[in-house]
Structure formats: C-alpha cells, structure tokens
C-alpha positions, 0 to 999 in steps of 0.5 A: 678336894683333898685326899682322904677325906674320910680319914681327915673327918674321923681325925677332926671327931677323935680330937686327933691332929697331926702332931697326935699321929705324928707322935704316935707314929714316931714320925716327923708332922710334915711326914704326915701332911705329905701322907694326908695330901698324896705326897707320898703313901702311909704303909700298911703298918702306918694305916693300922696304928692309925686305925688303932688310934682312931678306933676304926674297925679293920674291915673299914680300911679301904673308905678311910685309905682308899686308893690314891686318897680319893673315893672312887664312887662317881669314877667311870669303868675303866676301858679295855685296850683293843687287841 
C-alpha cells in the first residue's frame, strides 16, 4: 500500500495534483513525490500549507500525516525489553 493514503485520496477530491502542491509549496514536483512515497518527511510547515490548501482542519493532521505515511490501526503493541 502506498504511504499516506488518506492524504492522496483528500488530493484526488480537491483536484489537487502534485505539480498544484509542488507550486503552492515552492518546491520541485519530485520533492513532493519522495514526500508521498516515504522518501523523505514533509516538515511541519510543509503538513500545515498542505492542510491550508486542502481545507483539512488541523486536529485532523495526524489520519492524513501519520506516521511513517501508514495508518497504525491493524498494528500490533509494540513489546517491552526485558530487564
């Protein structure tokens, strides 16, 4: 599955491609593709422009910037070291 789904899906319903985030972020469209496929992270400030541009509500940011790109929903509890 690829990396922030939800984000992708918002962008397809917005009409929003990634040459529209690469300009309204003044950076290069395969800046935002290595963002989109785990490549490398979009900063804070990055995740709130987007947010601006796709009329996402803040409180909202970690289902469309989770971590690592993936929903943790069906991930098991991590486990403790022993001692």
């Amino acid at each position: 599955m690829k990396p922030f789904k939800k984000l992708r899906m918002k962008m397809i319903e917005a009409d929003a491609d990634q040459k529209f985030l690469s300009q309204y972020l003044c950076v290069s469209q395969s800046t935002i593709s290595n963002k989109l496929n785990g490549v490398c992270n979009f900063t804070l400030e990055e995740m709130y422009d987007i947010m601006d541009a796709l009329n996402i509500p803040y409180e909202e940011m970690c289902e469309y910037f989770p971590r690592e790109g993936k929903s943790n929903q069906k991930s098991p509890a991590k486990k403790r070291k022993s001692a």
